[in-house]
N, CA, C and O of each residue as an XYZ file, in Angstrom:
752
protein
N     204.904    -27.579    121.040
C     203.887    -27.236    122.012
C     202.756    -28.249    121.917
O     202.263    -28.732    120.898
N     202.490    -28.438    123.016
C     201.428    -29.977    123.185
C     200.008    -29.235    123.507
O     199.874    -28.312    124.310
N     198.881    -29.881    122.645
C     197.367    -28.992    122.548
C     196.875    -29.660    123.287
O     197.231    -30.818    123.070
N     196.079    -29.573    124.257
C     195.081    -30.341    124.923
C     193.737    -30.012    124.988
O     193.448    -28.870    125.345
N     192.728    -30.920    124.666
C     192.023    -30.910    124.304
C     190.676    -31.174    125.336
O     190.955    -31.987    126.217
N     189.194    -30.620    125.410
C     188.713    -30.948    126.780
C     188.243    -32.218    126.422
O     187.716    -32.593    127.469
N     188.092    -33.179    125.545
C     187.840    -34.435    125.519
C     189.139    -35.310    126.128
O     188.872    -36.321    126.777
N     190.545    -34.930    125.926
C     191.677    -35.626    126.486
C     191.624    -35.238    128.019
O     192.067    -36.083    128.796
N     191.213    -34.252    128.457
C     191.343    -33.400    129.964
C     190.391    -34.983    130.412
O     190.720    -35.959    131.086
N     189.305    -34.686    129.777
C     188.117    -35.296    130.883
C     188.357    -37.189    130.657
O     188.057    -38.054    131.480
N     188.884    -37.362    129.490
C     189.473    -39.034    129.731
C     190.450    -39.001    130.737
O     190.352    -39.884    131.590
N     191.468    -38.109    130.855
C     192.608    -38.000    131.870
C     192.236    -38.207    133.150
O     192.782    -39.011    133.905
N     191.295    -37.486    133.429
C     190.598    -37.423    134.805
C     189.397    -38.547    135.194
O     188.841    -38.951    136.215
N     189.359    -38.730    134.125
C     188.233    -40.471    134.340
C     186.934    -39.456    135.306
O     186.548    -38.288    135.281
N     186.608    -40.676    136.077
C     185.298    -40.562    137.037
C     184.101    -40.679    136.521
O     183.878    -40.744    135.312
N     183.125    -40.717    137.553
C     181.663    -41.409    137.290
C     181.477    -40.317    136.294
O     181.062    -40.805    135.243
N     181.674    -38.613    136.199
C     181.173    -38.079    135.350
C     181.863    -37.311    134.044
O     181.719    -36.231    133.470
N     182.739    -38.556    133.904
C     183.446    -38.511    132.479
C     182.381    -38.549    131.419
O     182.129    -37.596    130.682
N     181.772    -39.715    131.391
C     180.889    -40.063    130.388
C     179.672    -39.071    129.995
O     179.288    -38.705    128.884
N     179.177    -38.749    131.357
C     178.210    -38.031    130.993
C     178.864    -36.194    130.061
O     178.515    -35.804    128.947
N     179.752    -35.540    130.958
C     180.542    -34.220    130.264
C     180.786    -34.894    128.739
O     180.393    -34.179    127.817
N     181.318    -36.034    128.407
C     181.481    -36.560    127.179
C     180.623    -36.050    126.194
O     180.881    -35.172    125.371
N     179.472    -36.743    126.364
C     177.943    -36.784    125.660
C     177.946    -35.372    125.110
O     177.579    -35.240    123.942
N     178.392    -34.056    125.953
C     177.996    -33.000    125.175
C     179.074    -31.922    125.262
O     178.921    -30.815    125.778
N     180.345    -32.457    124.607
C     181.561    -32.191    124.817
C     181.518    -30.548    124.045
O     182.270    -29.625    124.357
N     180.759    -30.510    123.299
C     180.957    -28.922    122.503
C     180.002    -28.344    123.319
O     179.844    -27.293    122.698
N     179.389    -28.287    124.091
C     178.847    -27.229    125.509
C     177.966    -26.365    124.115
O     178.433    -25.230    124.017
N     177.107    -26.567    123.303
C     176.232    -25.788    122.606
C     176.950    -24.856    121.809
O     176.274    -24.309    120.938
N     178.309    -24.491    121.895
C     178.756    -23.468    121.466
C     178.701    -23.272    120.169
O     179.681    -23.838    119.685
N     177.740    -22.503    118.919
C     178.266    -22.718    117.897
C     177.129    -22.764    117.311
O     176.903    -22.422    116.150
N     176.032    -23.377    118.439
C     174.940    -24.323    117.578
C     173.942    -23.387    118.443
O     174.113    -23.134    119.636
N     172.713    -22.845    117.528
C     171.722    -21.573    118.118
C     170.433    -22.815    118.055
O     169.291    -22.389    118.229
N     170.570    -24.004    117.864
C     169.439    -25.387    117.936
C     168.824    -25.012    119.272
O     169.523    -24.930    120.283
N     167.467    -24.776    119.278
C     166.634    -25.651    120.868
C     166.927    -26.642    120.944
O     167.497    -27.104    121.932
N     166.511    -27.531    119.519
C     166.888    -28.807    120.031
C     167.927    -29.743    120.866
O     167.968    -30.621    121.728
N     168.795    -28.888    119.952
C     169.782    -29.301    120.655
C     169.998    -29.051    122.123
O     170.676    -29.734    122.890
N     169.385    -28.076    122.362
C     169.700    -27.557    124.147
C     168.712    -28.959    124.960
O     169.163    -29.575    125.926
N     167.009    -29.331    124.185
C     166.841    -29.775    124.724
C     166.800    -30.897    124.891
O     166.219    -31.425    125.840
N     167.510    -31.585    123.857
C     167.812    -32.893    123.788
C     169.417    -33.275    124.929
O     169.520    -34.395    125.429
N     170.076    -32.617    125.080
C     170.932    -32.601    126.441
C     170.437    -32.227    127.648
O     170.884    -32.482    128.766
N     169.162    -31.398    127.233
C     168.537    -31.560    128.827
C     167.840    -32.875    129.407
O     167.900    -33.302    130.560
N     167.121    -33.438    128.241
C     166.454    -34.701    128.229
C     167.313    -35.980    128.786
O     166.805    -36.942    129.361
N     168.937    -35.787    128.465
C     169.898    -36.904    128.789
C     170.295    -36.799    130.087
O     170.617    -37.718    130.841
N     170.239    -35.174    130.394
C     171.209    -34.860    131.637
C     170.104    -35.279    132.884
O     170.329    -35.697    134.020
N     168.857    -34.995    132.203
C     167.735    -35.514    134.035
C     167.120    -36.839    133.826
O     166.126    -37.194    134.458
N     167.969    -37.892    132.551
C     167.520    -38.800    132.762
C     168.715    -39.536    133.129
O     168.633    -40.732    133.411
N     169.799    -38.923    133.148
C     171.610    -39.376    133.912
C     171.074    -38.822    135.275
O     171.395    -39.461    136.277
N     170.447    -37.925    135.401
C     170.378    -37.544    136.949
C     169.686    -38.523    137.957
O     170.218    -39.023    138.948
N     168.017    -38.759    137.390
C     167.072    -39.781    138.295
C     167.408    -41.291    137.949
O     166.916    -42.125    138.708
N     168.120    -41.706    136.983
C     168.638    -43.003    137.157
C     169.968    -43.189    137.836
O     170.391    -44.290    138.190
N     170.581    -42.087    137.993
C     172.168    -42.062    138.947
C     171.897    -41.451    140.201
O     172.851    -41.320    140.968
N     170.262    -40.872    140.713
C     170.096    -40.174    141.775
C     168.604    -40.834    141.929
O     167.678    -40.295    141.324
N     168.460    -41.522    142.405
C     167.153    -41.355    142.534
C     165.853    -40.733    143.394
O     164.643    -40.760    143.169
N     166.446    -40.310    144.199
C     166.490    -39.468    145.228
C     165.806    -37.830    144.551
O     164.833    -37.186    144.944
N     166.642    -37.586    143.572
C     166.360    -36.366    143.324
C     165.161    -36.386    142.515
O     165.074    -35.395    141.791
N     164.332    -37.106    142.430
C     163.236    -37.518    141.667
C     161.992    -36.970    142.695
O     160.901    -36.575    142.284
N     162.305    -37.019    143.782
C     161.683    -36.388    145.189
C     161.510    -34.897    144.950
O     160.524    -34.172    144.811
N     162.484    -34.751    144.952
C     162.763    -33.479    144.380
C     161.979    -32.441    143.513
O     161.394    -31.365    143.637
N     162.291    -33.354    142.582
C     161.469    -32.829    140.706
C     159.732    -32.604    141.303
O     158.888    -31.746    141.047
N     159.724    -33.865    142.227
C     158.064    -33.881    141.917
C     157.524    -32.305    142.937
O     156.523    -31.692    142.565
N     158.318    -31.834    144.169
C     158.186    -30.762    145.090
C     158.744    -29.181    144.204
O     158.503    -28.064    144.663
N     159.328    -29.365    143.202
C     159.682    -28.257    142.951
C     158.532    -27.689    142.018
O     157.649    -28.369    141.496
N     158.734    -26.075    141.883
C     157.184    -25.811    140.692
C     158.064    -25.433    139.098
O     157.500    -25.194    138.031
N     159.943    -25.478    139.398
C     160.358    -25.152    138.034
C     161.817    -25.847    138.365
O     162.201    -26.069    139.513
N     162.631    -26.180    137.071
C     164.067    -26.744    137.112
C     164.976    -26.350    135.993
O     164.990    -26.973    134.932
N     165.814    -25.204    136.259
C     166.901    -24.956    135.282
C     168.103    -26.322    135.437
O     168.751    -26.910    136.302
N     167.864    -26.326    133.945
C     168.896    -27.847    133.753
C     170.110    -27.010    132.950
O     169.809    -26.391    131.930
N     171.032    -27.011    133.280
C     172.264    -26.453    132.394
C     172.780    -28.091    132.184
O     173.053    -28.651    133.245
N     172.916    -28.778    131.145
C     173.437    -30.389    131.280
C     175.409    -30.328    130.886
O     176.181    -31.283    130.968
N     175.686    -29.153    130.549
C     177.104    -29.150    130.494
C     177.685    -27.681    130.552
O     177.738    -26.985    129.538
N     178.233    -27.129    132.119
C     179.058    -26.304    132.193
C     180.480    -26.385    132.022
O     180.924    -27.351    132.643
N     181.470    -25.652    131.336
C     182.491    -25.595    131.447
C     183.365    -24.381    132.287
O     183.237    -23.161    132.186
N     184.241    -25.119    133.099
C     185.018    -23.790    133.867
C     186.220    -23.996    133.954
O     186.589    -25.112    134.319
N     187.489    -22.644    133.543
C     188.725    -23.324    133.632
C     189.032    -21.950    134.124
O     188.282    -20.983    134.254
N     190.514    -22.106    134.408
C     191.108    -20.698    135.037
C     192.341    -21.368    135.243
O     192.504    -22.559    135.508
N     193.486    -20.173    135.044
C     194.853    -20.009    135.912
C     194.528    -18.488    136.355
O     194.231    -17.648    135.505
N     194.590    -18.227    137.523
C     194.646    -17.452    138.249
C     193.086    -16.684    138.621
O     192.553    -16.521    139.719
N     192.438    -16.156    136.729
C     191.683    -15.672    136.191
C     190.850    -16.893    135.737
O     191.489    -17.789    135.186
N     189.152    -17.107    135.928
C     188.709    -18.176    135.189
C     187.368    -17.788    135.251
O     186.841    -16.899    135.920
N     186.772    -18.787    134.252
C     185.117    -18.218    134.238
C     184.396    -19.516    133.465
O     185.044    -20.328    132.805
N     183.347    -19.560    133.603
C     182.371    -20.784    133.667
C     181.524    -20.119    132.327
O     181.399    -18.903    132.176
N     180.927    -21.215    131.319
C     180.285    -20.710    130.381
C     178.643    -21.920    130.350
O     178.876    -23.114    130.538
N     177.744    -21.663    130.209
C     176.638    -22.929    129.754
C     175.321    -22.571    129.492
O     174.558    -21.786    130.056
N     175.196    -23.349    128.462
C     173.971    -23.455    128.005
C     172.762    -24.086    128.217
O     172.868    -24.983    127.381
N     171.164    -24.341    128.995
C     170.414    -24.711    129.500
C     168.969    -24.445    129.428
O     168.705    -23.258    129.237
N     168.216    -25.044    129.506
C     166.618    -24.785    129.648
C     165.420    -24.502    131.048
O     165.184    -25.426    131.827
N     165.065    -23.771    131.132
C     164.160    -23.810    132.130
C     162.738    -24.904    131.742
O     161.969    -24.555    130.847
N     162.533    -26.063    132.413
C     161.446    -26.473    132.461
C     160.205    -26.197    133.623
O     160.513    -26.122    134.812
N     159.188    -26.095    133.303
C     157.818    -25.536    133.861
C     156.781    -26.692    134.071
O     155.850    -26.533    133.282
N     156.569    -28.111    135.081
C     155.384    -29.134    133.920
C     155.990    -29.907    133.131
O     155.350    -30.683    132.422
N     157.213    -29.854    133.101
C     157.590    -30.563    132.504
C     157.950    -30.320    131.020
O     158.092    -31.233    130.207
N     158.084    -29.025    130.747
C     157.917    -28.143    129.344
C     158.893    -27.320    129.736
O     159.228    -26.919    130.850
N     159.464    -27.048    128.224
C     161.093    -26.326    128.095
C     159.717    -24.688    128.320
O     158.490    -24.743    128.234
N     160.485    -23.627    128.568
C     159.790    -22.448    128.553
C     160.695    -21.626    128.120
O     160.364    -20.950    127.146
N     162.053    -21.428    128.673
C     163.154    -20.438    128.151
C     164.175    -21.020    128.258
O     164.179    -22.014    128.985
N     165.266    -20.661    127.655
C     166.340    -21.059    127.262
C     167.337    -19.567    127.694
O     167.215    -18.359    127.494
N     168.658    -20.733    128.597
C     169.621    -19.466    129.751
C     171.060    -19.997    129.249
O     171.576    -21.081    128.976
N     171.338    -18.956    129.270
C     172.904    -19.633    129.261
C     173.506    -18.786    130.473
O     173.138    -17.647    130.762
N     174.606    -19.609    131.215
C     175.155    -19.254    132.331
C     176.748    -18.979    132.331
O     177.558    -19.817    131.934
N     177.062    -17.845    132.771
C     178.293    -17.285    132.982
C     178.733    -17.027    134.157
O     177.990    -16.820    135.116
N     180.516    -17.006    134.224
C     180.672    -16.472    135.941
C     182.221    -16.584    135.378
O     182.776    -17.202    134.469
N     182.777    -15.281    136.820
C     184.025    -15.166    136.369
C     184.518    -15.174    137.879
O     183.837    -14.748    138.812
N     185.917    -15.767    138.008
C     186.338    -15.741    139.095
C     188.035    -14.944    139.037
O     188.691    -14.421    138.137
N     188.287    -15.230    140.673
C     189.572    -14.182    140.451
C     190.304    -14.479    141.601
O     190.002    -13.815    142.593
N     191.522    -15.620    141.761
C     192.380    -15.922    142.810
C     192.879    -17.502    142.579
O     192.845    -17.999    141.453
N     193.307    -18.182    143.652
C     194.247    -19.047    143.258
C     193.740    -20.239    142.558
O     193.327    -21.174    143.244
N     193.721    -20.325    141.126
C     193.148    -21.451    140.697
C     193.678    -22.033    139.467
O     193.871    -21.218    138.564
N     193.965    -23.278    139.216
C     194.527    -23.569    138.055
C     194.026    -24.795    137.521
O     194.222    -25.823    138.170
N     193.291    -24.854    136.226
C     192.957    -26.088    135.922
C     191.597    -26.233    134.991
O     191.289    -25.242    134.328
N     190.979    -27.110    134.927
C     189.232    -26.814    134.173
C     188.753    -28.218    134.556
O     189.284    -29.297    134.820
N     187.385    -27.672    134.458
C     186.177    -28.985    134.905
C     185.204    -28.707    134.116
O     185.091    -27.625    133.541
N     183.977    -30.182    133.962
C     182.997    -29.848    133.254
C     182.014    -30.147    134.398
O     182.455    -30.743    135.381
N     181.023    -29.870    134.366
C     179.925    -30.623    135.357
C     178.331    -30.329    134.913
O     178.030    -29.508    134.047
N     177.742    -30.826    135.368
C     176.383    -30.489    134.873
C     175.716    -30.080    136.285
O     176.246    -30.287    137.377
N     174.234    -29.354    136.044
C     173.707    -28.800    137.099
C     172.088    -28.585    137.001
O     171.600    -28.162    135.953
N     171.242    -28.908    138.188
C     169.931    -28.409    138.149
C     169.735    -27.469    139.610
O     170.152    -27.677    140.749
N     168.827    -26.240    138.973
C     168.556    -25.340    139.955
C     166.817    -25.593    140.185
O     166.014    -24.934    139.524
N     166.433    -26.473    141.051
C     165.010    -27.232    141.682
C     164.490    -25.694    142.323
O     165.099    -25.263    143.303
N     163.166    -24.760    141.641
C     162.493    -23.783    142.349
C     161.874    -24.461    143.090
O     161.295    -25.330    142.438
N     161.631    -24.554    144.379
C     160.957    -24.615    145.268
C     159.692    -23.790    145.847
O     159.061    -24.298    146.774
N     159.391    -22.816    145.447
C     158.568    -21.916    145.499
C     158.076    -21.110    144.333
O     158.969    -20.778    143.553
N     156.511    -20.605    143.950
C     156.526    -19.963    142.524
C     157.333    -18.483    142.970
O     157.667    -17.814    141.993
N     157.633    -17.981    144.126
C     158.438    -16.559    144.307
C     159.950    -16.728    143.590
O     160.753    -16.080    142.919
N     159.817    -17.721    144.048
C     161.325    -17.948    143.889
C     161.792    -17.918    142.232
O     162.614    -17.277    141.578
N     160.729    -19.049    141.927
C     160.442    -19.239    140.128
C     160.585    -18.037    139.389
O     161.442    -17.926    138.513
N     159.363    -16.637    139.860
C     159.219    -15.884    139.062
C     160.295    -14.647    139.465
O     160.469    -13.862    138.533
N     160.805    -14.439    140.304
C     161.961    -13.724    140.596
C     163.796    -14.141    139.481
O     164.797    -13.515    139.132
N     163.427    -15.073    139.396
C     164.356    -15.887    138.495
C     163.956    -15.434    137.047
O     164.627    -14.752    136.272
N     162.671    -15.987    136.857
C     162.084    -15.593    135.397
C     162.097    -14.231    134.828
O     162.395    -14.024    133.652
N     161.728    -13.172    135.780
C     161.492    -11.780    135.064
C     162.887    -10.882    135.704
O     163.070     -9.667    135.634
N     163.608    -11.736    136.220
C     164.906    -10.928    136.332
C     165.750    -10.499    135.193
O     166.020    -11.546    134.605
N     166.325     -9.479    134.554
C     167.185     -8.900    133.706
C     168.201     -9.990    133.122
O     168.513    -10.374    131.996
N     168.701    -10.418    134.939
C     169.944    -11.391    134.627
C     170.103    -12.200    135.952
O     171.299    -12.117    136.231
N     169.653    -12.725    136.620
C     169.632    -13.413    137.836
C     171.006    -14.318    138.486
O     171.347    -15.346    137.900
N     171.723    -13.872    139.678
C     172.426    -14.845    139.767
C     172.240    -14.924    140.914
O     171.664    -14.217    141.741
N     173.242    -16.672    140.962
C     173.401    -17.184    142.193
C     173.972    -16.927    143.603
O     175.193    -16.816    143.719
N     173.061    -16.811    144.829
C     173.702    -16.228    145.242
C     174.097    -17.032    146.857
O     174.384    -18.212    146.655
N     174.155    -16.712    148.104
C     174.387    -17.503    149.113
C     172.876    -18.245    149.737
O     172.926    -19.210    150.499
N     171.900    -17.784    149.396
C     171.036    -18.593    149.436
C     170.623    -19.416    149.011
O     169.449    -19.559    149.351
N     171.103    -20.390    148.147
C     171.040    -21.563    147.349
C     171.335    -22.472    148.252
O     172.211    -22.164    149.062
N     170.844    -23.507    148.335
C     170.764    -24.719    149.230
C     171.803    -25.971    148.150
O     171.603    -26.139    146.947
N     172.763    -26.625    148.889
C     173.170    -27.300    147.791
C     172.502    -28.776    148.306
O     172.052    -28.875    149.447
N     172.483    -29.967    147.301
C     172.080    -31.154    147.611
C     173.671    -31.940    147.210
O     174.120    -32.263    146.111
N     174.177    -32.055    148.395
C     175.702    -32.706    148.628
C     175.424    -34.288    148.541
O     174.391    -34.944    148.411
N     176.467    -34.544    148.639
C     176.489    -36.129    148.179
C     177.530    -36.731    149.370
O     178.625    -36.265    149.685
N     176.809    -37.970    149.960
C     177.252    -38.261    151.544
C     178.330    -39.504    151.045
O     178.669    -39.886    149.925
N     178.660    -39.898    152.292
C     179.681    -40.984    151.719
C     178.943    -42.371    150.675
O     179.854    -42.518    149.860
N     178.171    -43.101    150.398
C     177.163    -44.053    149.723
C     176.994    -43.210    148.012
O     176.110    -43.604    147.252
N     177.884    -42.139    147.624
C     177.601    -41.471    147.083
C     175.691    -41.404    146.332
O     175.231    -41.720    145.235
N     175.229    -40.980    147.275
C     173.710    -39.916    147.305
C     173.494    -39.173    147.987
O     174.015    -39.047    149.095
N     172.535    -38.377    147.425
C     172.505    -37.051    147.395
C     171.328    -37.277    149.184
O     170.168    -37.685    149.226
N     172.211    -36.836    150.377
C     171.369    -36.872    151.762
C     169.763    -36.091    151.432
O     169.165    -35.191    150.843
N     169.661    -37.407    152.458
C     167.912    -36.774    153.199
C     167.832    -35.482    153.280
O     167.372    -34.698    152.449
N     168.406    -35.222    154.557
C     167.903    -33.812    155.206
C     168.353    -32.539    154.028
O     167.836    -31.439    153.838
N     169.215    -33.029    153.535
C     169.222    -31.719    152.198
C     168.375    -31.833    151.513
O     167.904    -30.728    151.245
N     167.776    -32.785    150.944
C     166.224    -32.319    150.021
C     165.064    -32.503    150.717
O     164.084    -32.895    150.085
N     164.965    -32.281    152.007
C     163.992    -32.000    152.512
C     163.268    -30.879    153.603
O     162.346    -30.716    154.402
N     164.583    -30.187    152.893
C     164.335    -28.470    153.344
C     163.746    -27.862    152.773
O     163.338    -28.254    151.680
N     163.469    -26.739    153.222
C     162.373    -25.401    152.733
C     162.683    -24.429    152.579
O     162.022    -23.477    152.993
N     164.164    -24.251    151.716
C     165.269    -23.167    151.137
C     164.128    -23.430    149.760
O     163.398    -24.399    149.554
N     164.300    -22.240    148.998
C     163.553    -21.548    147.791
C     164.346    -22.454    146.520
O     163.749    -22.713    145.476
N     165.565    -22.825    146.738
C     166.338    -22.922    145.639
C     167.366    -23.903    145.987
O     168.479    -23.403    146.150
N     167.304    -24.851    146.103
C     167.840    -26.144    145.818
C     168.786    -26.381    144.444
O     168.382    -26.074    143.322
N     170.052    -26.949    144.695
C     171.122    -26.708    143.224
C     171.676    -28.290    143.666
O     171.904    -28.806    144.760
N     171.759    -28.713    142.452
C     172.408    -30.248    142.679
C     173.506    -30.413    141.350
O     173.320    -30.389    140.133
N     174.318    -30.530    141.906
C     175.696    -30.409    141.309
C     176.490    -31.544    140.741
O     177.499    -31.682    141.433
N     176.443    -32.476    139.693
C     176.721    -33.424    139.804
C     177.643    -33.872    138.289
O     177.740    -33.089    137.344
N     178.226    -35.175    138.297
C     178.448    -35.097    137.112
C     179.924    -34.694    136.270
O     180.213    -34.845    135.083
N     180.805    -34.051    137.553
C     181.641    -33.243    137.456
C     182.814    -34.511    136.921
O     182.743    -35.718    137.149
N     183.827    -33.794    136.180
C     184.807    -34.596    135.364
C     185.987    -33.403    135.283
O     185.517    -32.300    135.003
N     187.392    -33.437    135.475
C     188.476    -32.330    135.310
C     189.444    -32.182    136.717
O     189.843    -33.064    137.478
N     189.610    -31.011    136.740
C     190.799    -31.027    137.372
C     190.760    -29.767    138.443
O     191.673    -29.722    139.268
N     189.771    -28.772    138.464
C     189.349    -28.138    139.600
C     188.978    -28.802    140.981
O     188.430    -29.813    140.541
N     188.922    -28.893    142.015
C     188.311    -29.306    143.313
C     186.998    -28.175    143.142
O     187.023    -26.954    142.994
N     185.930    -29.080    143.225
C     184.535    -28.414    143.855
C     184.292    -27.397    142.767
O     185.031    -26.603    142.185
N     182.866    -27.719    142.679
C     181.912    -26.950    141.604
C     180.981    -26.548    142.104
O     180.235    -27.403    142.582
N     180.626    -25.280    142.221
C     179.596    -24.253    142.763
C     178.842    -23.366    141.749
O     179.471    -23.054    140.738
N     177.815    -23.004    141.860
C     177.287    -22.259    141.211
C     176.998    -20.687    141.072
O     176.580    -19.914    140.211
N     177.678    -20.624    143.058
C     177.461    -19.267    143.329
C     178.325    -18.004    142.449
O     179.329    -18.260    141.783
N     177.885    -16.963    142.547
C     178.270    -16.146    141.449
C     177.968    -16.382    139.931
O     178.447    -15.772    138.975
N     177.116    -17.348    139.930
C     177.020    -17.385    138.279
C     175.675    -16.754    138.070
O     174.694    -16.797    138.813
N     175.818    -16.184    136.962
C     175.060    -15.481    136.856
C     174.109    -15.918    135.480
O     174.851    -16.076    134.510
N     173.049    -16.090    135.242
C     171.830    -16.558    134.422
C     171.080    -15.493    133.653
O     170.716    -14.460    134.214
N     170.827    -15.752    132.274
C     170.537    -14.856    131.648
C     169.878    -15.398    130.093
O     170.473    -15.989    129.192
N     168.604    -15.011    130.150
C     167.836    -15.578    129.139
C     168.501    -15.686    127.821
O     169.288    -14.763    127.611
N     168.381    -16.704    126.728
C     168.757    -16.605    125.566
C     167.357    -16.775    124.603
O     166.307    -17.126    125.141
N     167.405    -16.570    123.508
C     166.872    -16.989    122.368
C     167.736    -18.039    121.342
O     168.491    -17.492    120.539
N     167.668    -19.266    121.339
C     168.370    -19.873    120.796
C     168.067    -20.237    119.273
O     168.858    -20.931    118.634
């Protein structure tokens, strides 16, 4: 029986966001470090505004940014997404989320990707913050990536609450979403 491993998955599959899923191939698991959460957050939005620059527009309009810098999601049939991340405020870590989601229909395979959720509004911020367990839901605005691979105009320059930029992705799923995942404070 042949083991595969998610460091062999994500060389297999190459792409621009091999390298980056690389960098933080054990997804926090294991390790209860801030640091550690926020030293992959520090890599993942400085892989973001030097590979996006665009979304730097962004950062400066939003009033908060959950950085998850490495989700993992796999499934045959049954699958579910696991990650670990920081809310920054100012530019300051404030809480620490880890993100879950489970799905259920035709799917076979796993991906890693990284992700920022840009508040756009303090409603939006604090509805997120003092929620139990907050998830994603169809109101999330995504910031898609046009053919020139960047992230279009007219998507970050809307006036949706919650802006999600998805990027980074490495594996063997088609398309990484956030909806249904669900967010939930940690103490790390």
């Amino acid at each position: 029986m042949k083991t595969y491993t998610r460091r062999g998955v994500l060389l297999a599959a190459g792409g621009a966001g091999a390298s980056l899923a690389l960098a933080g191939c054990d997804n926090g698991m294991g390790s209860n470090a801030a640091g550690t959460i926020d030293a992959r957050v520090d890599s993942t939005l400085n892989y973001l505004f030097s590979t996006y620059p665009e979304a730097q527009d962004l950062r400066s309009k939003s009033v908060g940014m959950l950085v998850m810098p490495l989700v993992t999601e796999a499934g045959i049939l049954v699958g579910g997404a696991y990650g670990r991340g920081a809310l920054r405020v100012g530019g300051a870590t404030v809480d620490y989320y880890s993100q879950t989601k489970a799905s259920l229909g035709i799917q076979v395979g796993a991906q890693q990707y990284a992700h920022v959720l840009f508040f756009m509004t303090e409603d939006a911020l604090g509805e997120f913050r003092y929620s139990p367990g907050w998830v994603a839901g169809a109101d999330i605005k995504y910031a898609v990536l046009n053919e020139g691979d960047r992230f279009s105009a007219d998507t970050l320059a809307g006036t949706t609450p919650v802006v999600a930029m998805v990027f980074g992705t490495a594996g063997l799923i088609v398309g990484a979403t956030v909806e249904g995942s669900k967010y939930t404070r940690i103490i790390p």
